[in-house]
C-alpha positions in Angstrom: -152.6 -22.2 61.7 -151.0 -18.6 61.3 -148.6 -17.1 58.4 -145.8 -17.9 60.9 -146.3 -21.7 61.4 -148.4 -22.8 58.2 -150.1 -26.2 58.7 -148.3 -29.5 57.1 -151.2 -30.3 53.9 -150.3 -26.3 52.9 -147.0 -27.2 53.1 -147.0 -30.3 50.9 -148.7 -28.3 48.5 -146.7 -25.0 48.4 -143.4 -27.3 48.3 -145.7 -29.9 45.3 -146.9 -26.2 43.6 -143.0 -24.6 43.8 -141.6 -27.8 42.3 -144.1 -28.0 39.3 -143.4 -24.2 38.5 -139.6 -25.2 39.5 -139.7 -27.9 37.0 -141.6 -25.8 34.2 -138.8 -23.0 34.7 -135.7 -25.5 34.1 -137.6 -27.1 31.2 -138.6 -24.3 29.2 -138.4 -20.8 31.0 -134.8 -20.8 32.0 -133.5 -22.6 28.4 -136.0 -19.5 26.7 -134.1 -17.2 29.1 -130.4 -18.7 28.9 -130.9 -18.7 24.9 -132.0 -15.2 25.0 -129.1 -14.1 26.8 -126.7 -15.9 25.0 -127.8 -15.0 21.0 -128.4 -11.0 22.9 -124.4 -11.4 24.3 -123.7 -12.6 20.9 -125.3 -9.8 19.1 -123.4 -7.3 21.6 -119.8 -9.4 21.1 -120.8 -9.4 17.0 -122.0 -5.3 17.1 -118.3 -4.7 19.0 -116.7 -6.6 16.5 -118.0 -5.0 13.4 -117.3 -1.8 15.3 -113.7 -2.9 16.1 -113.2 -3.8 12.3 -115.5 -0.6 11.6 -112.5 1.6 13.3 -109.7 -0.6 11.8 -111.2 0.2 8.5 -111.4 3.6 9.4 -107.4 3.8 10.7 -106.5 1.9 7.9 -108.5 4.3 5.2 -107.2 7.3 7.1 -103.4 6.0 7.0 -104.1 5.4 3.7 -105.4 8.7 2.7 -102.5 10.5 4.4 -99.8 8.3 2.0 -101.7 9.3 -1.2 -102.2 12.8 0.3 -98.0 12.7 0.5 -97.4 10.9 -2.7 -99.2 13.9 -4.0 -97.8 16.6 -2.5 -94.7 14.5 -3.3 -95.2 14.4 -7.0 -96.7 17.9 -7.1 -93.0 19.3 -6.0 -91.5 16.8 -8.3 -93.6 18.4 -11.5 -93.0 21.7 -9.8 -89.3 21.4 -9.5 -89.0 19.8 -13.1 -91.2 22.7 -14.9 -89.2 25.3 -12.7 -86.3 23.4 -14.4 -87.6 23.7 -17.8 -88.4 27.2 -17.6 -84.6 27.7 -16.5 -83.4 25.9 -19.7 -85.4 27.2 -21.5 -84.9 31.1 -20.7 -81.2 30.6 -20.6 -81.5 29.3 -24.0 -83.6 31.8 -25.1 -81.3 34.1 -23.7 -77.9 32.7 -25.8 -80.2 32.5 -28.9 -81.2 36.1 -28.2 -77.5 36.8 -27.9 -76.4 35.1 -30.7 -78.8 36.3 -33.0 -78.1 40.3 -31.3 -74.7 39.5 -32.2 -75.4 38.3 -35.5 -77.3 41.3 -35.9 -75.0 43.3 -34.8 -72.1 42.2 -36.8 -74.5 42.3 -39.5 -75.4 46.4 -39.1 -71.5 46.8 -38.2 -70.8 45.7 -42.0 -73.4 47.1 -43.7 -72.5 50.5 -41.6 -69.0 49.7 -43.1 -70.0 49.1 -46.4 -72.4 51.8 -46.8 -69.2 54.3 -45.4 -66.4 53.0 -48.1 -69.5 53.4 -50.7 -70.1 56.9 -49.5 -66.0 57.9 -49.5 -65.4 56.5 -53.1 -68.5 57.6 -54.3 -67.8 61.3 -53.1 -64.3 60.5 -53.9 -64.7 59.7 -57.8 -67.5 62.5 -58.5 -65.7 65.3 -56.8 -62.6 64.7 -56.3 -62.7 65.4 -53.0 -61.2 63.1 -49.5 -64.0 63.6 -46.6 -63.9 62.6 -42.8 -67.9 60.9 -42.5 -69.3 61.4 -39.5 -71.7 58.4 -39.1 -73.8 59.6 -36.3 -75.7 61.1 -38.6 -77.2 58.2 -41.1 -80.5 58.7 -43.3 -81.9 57.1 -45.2 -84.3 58.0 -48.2 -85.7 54.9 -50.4 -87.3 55.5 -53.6 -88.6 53.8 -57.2 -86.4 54.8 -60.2 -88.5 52.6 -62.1 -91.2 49.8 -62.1 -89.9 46.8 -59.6 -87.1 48.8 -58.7 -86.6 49.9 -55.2 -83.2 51.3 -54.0 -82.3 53.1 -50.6 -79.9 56.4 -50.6 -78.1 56.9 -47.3 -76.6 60.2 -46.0 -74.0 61.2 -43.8 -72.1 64.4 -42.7 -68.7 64.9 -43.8 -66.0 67.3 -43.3 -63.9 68.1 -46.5 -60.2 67.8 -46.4 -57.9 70.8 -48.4 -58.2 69.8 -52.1 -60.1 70.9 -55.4 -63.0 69.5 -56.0 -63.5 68.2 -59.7 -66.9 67.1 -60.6 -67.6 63.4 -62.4 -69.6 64.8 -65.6 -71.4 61.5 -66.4 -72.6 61.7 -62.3 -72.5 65.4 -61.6 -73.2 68.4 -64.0 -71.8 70.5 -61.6 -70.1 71.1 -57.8 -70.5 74.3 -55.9 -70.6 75.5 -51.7 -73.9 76.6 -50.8 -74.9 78.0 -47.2 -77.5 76.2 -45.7 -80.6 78.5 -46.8 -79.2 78.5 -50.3 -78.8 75.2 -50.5 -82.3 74.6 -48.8 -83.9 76.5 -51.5 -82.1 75.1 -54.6 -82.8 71.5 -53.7 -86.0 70.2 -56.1 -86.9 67.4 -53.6 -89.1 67.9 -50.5 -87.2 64.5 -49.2 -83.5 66.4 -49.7 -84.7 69.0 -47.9 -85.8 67.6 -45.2 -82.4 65.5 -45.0 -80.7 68.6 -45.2 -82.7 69.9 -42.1 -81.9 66.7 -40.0 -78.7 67.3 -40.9 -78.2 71.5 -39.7 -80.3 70.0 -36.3 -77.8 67.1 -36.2 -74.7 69.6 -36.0 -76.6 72.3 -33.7 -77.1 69.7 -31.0 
C-alpha cells in the first residue's frame, strides 16, 4: 500500500467516513450555513433599503427646505414691498397734510398780516390825522398786561408819512410832535419802546 494506490478496506472506509460527514453537512451544516447566508443577504438588502429610503427622506426634506426657504424669501419681499408701499402713502400724505396745513398757515399769517396793517393805517389815521405808506418788513411785536387776565399784543411797523397836518385824537393822544432818533430815544418811559425804536433805526440802516 502507498499514498498513491491506497488499499481497498481504506477505501471503503474513507468513501463510508466522507459520506457520514457528507450526510451530517446536508443535514445540518449546510441548512446552518444556507440560513446564515440568507437572513445576513437579508440584513444587507434591508440595511440598503433603509439607506435608500434614508436618502429619499433626505432629498425629499432638502427639496422641502429649499420651497419653505423660497416661500420665505417670497413673503419676505412681499411684506418688504407692502411696508415700502406704506411708507410711500404715508409720506406723501404727510406731505399734502404738511402742505395743507402750511397753506392754511400761511393764509392764516397773510390775514392777520393784513388785518394788523388796516388796524395800524386807521389807527394812525384817526389819532393823527395823518395817511402813512407801512413798511411791513419791519413787524414787532410787544405783549403786555393792562390788567388782571388781560393780555393784549401791540405790533409796530415803519411808516413813511405822506404831506398833510397831523392833528392829534385828544381822547388817544395828548400830544403829536417829530423827534430825532436820540430825542425820541430819551423821551420814551418804557425800556420795551426803546428797544422797538432801536430795532427799528437798525431795520432802516441795513
Amino acid at each position: 500500500m502507498s499514498l498513491i494506490t491506497p488499499d481497498f478496506g481504506l477505501l471503503v472506509w474513507m468513501t463510508l467516513i466522507f459520506s457520514i460527514v457528507l450526510f451530517i453537512l446536508a443535514k445540518w451544516g449546510f441548512p446552518m450555513i444556507t440560513q446564515s447566508v440568507r437572513e445576513r443577504a437579508e440584513r444587507i438588502s434591508a440595511s440598503i433599503r433603509k439607506a435608500k429610503e434614508a436618502e429619499d427622506a433626505l432629498r425629499n426634506l432638502a427639496e422641502q427646505q429649499a420651497r419653505l426657504v423660497e416661500s420665505a424669501k417670497a413673503e419676505q419681499l412681499r411684506i418688504l414691498q407692502e411696508a415700502a408701499a406704506s411708507r410711500d402713502a404715508l409720506i406723501e400724505q404727510a406731505k399734502v397734510q404738511a402742505q395743507d396745513e402750511a397753506g392754511k398757515i400761511l393764509s392764516r399769517a397773510r390775514e392777520e398780516i393784513a388785518a394788523e396793517k388796516e388796524t395800524a393805517l386807521r389807527e394812525i389815521r384817526e389819532e393823527t390825522n395823518l395817511e402813512v405808506t407801512l413798511d411791513t418788513g419791519f413787524r414787532h411785536v410787544i405783549t403786555y398786561s393792562p390788567g388782571p387776565a388781560v393780555v393784549k399784543d401791540v405790533v409796530f411797523f415803519i411808516a413813511e408819512a405822506k404831506p398833510g397836518r397831523m392833528v392829534n385824537q385828544e381822547s388817544e393822544v395828548t400830544s403829536l410832535e417829530w423827534m430825532p432818533f436820540d430825542r425820541a430815544l430819551k423821551a420814551l418811559t418804557h425800556e420795551s419802546d426803546r428797544e422797538t425804536l432801536r430795532r427799528a433805526r437798525d431795520y432802516l440802516e441795513k
